[in-house]
N, CA and C of each residue as an Amber inpcrd file, in Angstrom:
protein
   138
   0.8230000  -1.1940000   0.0000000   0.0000000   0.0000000   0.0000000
   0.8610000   1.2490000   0.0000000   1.6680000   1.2680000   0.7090000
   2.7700000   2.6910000   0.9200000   3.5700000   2.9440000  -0.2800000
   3.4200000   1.5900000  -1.2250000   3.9030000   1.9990000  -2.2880000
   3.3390000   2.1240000  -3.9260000   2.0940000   2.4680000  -2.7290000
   0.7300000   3.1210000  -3.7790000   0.3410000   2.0740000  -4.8840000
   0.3660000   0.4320000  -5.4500000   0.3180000  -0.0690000  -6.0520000
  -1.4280000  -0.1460000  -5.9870000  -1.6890000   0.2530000  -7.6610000
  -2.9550000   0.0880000  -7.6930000  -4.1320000  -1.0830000  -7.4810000
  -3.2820000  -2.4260000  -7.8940000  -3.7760000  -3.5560000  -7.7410000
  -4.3760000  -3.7480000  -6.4080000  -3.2300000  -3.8050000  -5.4940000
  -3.2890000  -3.9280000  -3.7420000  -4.6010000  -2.9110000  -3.3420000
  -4.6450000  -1.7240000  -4.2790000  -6.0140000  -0.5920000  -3.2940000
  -7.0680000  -1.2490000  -4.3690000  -7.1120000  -1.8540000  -5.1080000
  -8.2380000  -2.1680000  -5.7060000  -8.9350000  -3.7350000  -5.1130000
  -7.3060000  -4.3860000  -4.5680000  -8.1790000  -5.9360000  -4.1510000
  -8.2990000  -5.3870000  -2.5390000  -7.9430000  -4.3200000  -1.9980000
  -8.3610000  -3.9660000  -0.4720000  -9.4760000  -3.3060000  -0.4310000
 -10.1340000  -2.8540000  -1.6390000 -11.7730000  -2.2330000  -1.6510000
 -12.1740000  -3.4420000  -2.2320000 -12.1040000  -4.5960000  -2.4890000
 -12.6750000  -5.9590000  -2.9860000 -12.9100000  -6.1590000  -1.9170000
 -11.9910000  -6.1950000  -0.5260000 -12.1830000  -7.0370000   0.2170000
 -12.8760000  -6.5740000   1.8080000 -13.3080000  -4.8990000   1.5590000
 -14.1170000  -4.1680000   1.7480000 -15.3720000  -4.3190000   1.4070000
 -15.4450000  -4.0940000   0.4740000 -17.0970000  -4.4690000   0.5090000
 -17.2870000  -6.2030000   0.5910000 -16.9020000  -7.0880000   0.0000000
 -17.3140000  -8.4040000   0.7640000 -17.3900000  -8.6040000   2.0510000
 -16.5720000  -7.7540000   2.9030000 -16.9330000  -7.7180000   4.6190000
 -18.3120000  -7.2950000   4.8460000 -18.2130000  -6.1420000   4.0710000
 -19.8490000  -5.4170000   4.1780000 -21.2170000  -6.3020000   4.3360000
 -20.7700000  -7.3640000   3.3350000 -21.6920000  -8.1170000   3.2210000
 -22.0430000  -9.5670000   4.0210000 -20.7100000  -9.6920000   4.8580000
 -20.6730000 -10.9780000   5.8520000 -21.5950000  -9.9110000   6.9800000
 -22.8090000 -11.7190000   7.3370000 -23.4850000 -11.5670000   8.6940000
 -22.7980000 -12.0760000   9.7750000 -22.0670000 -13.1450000   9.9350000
 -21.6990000 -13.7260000  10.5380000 -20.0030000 -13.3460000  10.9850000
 -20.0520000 -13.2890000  12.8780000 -18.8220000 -12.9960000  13.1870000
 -18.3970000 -11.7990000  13.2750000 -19.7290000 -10.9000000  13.7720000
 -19.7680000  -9.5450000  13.4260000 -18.5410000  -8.5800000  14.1100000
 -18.4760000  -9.1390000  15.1640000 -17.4230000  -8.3170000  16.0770000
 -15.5670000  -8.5450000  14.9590000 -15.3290000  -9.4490000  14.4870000
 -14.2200000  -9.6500000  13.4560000 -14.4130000  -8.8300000  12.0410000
 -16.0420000  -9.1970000  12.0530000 -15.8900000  -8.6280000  10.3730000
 -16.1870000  -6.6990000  10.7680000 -16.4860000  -5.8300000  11.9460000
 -16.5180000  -5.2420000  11.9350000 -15.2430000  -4.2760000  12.5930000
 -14.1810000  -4.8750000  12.8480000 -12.8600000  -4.9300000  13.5310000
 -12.1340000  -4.5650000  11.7770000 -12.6040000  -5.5400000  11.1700000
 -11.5250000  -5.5380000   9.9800000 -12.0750000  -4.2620000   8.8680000
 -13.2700000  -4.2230000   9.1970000 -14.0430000  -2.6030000   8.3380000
 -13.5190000  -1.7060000   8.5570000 -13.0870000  -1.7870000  10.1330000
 -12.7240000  -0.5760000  10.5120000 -10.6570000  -0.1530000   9.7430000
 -10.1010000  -1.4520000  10.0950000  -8.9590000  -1.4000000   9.0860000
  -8.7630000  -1.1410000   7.9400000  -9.6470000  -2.0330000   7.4160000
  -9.5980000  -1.7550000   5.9340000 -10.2510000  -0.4480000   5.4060000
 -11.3720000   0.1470000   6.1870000 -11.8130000   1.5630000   5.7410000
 -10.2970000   2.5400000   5.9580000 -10.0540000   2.6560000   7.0960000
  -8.9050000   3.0420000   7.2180000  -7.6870000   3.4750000   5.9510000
  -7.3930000   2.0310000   6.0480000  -6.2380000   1.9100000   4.5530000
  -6.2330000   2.3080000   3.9540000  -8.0650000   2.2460000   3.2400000
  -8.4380000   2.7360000   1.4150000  -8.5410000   4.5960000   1.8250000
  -9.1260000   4.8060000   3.0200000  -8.7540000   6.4410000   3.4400000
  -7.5970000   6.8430000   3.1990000  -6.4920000   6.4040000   3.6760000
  -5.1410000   6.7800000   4.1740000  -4.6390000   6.4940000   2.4120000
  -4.3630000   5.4180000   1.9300000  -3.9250000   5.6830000   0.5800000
  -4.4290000   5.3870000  -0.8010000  -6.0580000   5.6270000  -0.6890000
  -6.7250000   5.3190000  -2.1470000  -6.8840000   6.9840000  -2.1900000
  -6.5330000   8.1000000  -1.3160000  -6.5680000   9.4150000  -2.3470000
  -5.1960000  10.4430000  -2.4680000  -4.4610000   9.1020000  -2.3680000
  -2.9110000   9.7230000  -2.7860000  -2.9240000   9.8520000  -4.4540000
């Protein structure tokens, strides 16, 4: 990510919204939203 590779911010908003969509295991899948929202913040508007 730090080295801005487009692939990596495109399969880390892949793997963003498929969390979105897990019911199950909410306290993990909402732990990792919070990371991964994070990430795509911090370097999908470099």
């Amino acid at each position: 990510m730090q080295d801005r590779e487009p692939t990596a911010l495109a399969r880390l908003r892949e793997v963003h919204r498929a969390l979105r969509s897990q019911r199950e295991d909410r306290h993990r899948v909402d732990a990792l939203l919070a990371l991964t929202g994070n990430l795509v913040e911090d370097y999908g508007g470099r």
